[in-house]
N, C-alpha and C positions, 0 to 999 in steps of 0.2 A: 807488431803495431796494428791496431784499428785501422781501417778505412771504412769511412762513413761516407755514403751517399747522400750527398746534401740534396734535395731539388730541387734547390738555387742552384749552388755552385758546381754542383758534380762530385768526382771522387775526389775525398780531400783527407789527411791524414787526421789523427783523432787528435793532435797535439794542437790541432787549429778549434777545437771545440771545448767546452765546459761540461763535466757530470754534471747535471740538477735534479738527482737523484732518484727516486723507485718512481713511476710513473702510474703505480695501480694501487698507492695508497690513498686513502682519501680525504681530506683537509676538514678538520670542525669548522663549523660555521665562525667568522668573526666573533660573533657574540657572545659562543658557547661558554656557559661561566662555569663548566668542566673541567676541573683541572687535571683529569683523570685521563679526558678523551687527547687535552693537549701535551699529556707525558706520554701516550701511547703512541700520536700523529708526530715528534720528534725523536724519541728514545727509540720505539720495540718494535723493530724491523725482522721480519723474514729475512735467510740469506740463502736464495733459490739455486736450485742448483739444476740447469735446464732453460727453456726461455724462459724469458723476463723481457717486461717493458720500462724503460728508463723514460729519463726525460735529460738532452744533449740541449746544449748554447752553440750557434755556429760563433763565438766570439771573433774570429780572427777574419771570417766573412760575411755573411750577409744579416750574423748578426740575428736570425731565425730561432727558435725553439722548435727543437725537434723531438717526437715521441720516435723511438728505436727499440726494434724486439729483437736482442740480441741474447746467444743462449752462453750461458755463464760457465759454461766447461768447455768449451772450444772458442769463443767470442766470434762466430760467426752471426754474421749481421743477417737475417731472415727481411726487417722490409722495415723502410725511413721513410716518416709522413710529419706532413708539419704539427706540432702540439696541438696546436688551437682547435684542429676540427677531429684529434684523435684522443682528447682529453674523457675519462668516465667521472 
């Protein structure tokens, strides 16, 4: 099991949070009338093996978006910051 360091809540198990998926992909603009760039930004994902930055829901507490760089072969959690101000 996960433990996620919320910094709201503290240590909290990961079954109290939501995936919101790869955190270093990067969104077409609303308008983009690409329909290339929007099968790429949903469909064709990397599956890294090493860190990675995610994007976590504290759902069950405070409710937060979290960016987590957690490494995908051992799930050890390296460092948890709020989305908002760790977004690229």
């Amino acid at each position: 099991m996960l433990r996620i360091e919320c910094p709201c809540c503290g240590p909290r198990d990961h079954d109290e949070f939501r995936y919101g998926g790869d955190a270093s992909v990067a969104r077409p603009a609303n308008d983009d009338p690409d329909p290339d760039a929007w099968y790429r930004y949903v469909y064709v994902r990397k599956n890294p093996a090493g860190p990675h930055r995610e994007f976590w829901q504290h759902v069950v507490g405070c409710r937060q978006w979290l960016a987590v760089e957690r490494d995908t072969r051992t799930h050890a959690i390296a460092s948890v910051s709020f989305a908002r101000k760790s977004s690229t």
